[in-house]
C-alpha positions in Angstrom: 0.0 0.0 0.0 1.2 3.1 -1.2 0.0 6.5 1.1 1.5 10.1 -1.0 1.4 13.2 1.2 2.3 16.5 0.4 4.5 16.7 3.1 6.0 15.5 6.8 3.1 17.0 8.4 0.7 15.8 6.4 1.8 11.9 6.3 0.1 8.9 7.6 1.9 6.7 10.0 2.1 2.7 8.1 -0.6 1.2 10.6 -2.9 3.7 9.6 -2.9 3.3 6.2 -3.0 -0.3 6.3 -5.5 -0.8 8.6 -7.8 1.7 6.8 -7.5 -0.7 3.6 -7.8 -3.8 6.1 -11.2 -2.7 6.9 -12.3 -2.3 3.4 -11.6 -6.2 2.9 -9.4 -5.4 -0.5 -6.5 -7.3 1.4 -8.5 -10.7 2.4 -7.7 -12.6 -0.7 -3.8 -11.5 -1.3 -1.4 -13.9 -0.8 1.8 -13.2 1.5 2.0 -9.5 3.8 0.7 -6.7 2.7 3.2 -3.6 3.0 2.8 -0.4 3.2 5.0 2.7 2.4 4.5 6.4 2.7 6.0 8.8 0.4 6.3 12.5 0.7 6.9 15.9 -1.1 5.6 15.1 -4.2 2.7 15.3 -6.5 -0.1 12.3 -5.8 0.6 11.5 -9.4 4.6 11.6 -9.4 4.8 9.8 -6.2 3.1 6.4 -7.5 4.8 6.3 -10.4 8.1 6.8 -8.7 7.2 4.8 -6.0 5.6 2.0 -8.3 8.6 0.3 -10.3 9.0 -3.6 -11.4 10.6 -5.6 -10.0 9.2 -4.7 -6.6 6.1 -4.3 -7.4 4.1 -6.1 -10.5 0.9 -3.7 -10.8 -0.6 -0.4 -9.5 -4.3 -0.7 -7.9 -6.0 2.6 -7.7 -9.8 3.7 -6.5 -11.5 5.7 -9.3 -14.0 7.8 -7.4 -16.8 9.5 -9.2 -16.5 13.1 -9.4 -19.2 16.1 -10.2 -19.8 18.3 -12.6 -17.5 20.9 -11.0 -14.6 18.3 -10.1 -14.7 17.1 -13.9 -14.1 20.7 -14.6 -11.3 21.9 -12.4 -9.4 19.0 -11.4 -7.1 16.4 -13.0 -7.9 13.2 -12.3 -5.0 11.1 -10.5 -6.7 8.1 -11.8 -6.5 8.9 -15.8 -2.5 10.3 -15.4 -1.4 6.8 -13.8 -3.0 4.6 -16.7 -1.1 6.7 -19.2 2.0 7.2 -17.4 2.8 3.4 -15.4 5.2 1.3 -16.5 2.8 -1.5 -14.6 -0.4 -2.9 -15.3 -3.1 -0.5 -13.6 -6.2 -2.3 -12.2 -8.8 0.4 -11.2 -11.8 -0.3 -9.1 -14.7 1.4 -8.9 -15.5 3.4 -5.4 -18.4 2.5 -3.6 
């Protein structure tokens, strides 16, 4: 698991992050640990790609989340810049 914050102040100790994605069940089928890792001063975008190289990882999974009329407008989606730019596969699920 893969937690990008702006900065020092901003970031998420590990056992937060992966309890948080405990809870949603995504990790109840994957085989071995799940790690986590947090990575700081960089765009959302620029830190999973830098974070998210082969061989240490073998794919990227991301949350699309539905935005508004307004969000479409002024905002880039993270989701859309990942899929283009990954040297991994990207799986995207859909937000609930």
């Amino acid at each position: 698991m893969l937690h990008v914050a702006p900065n020092e102040a901003a970031a998420v100790d590990d056992v937060a992050i992966l309890n948080s994605v405990t809870r949603t069940g995504l990790t109840t089928d994957l085989p071995g640990v799940v790690r986590t890792r947090v990575v700081t001063g960089k765009s959302t975008v620029a830190g999973i790609l830098a974070a998210a190289q082969a061989p240490e990882f073998d794919m990227v999974a991301l949350i699309g989340r539905q935005r508004s009329v307004l969000g479409q407008l002024f905002h880039r989606s993270v989701t859309a810049h990942v899929l283009l730019h990954s040297q991994l596969p990207v799986l995207v699920l859909p937000a609930r």
